[in-house]
N, C-alpha and C positions, 0 to 999 in steps of 0.2 A: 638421695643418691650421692656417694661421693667417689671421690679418686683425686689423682696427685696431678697435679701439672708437672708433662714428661718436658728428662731433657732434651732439649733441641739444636745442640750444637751442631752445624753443619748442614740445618735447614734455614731456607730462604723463607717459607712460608708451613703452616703445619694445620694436617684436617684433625678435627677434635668433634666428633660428634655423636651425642650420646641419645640411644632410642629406649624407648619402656613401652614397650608394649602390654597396656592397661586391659585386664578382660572387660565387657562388658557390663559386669556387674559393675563397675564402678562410675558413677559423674563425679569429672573433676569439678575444683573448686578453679575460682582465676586469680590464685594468689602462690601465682609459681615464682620465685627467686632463687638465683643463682649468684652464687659468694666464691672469690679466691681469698684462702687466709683472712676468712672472715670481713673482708670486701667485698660491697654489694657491688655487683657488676647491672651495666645498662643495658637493658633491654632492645634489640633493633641497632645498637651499637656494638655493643661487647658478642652479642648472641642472638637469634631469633629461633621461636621457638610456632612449631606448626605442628596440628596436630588431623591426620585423616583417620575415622571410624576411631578405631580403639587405640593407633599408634602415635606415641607424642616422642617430637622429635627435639631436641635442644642444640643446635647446629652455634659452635663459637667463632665467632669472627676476627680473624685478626689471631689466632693465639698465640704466633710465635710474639706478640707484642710482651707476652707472659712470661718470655726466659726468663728474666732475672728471679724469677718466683718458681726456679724446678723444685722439685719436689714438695713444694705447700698444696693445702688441702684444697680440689674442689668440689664445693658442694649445693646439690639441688636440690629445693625442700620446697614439695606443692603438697595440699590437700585432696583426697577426694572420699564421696562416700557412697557407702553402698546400696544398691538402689530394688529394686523390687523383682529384678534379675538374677540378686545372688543366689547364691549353694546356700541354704541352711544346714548348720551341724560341723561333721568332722572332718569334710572337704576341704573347706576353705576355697576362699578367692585368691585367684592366681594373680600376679604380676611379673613381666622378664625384663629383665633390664640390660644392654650390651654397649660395649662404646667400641665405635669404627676410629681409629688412630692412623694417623702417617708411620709408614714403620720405613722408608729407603730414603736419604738426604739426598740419595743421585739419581732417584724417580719419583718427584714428589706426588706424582698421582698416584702414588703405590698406596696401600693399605690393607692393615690388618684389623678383625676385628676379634675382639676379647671374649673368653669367656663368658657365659650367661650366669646374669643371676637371678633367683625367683625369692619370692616373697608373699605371704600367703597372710591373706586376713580370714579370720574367722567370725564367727556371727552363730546363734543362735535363737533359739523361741522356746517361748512357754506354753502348753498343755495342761489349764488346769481342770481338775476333773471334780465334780461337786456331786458328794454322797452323803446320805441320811447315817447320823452317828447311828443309829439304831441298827441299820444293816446295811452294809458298803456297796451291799449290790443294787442297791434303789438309789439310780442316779436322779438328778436336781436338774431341772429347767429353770431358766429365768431369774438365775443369781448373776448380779451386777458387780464387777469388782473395777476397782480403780487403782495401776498399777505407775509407781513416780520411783524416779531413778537422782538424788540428790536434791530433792525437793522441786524436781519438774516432774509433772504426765509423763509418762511413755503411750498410755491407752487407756483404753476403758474395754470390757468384754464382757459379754453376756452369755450364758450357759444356755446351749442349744438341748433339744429334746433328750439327744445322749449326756446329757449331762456335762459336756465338754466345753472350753473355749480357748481357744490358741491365740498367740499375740507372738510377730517373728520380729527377727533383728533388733537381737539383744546381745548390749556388750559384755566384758567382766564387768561385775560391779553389785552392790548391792540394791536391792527394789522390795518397796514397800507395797503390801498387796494389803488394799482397804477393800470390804466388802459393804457397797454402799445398797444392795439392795437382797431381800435374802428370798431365796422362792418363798411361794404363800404354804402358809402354814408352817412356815420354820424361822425363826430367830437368828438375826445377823448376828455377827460374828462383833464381841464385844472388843476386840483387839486385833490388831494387825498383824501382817506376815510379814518378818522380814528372810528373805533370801539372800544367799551369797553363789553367782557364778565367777567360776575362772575359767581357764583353758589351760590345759598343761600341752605344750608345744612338743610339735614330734622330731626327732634327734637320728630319725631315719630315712628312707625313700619314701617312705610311703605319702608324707606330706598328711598324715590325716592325724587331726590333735583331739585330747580328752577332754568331754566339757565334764567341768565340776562343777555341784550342787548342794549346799546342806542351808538349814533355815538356824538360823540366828537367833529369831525370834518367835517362838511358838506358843500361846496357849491356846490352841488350839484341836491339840493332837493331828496335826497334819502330818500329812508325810512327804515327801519326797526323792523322786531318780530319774534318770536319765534313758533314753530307750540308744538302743543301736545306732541308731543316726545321729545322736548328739542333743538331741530336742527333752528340754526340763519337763518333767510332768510332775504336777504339785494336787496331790490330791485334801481335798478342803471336808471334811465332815460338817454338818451340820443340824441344833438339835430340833424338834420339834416346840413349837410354840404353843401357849396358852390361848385354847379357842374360846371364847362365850357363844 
């Protein structure tokens, strides 16, 4: 979050207090800092920071100590991440953010508060869908895949009776899809999948963004799209195996 230290000539003292009102889907991280002109400021000295349910509040203290610093940068930079609450797909997770300001030097209890600003994280999941090369329509139970995002795990999932397994809250980025276990009677998969999501951000009201999808790396003949909601669907063929 940033903004400018206002001028304050002709105030005694000045309220500076900025709210974000975080959805639920979010847990904060506790590594909230707040800088003027790239000065870390102290915490319970310079500012105090409270937070009830969803609203986290950043109240500064003392700020007309700040004149001499009108118009330099302030800025508040915390973590959080998205938790088992969020929107998957093209929604996104909301955040607003407003700062309540002194706006009369000859009523300093006066106050205005600024326009809102929102902020929307996005997040989606994978659908992969495991059919017999032979014919697409005989789906696959009991394929084991092991999915790692820059050389970490994300999951492991396993292919239900529909032939299906979903894995949610996925960032951009690319992800290798190992298939460490293949149904019986069929032949794992001798090489990996790599995938590529993005999100192309939306530039309108409507707040709802594109996820992108294409695989990188295939021999596989696999395919891949995206359904209505946002959620990757990665369908896997696989051949039959040599019985004795």
């Amino acid at each position: 979050l940033t903004s400018k230290v206002p001028e304050m000539d002709g105030y005694s003292s000045y309220n500076f207090v900025v709210t974000d009102n975080i959805s639920s889907a979010f847990t904060m991280n506790d590594d909230l800092v707040v800088t003027i002109d790239g000065t870390a400021l102290t915490k319970d000295t310079d500012y105090t920071v409270s937070q009830s349910g969803n609203v986290l509040t950043i109240t500064f203290l003392n700020m007309i100590n700040q004149k001499a610093n009108a118009g330099k940068t302030v800025e508040i930079t915390y973590t959080a991440e998205l938790n088992s609450t969020a929107s998957i797909g093209i929604e996104g997770n909301n955040t607003v953010a407003y700062l309540t300001y002194s706006n009369d030097p000859y009523e300093e209890s006066s106050s205005a508060v600024s326009k809102e600003t929102n902020t929307f994280t996005y997040t989606t999941g994978l659908k992969l869908i495991k059919v017999s090369s032979k014919d697409s329509t005989q789906k696959l139970a009991d394929a084991t895949f092991t999915i790692t995002k820059d050389g970490k795990t994300i999951g492991t999932i396993t292919t239900d009776s529909n032939g299906e397994a979903s894995l949610t809250g996925l960032a951009e980025g690319t992800y290798t899809i190992s298939e460490t276990q293949a149904p019986e009677g069929f032949n794992s998969l001798k090489n990996d999948i790599e995938i590529e999501i993005s999100f192309t951000y939306p530039t309108d009201s409507t707040n709802e963004c594109t996820v992108n999808a294409s695989i990188v790396t295939n021999s596989n003949n696999s395919t891949i799209d995206t359904d209505s909601t946002g959620i990757v669907e990665l369908t896997v063929p696989n051949t039959t195996g040599l019985q004795l």
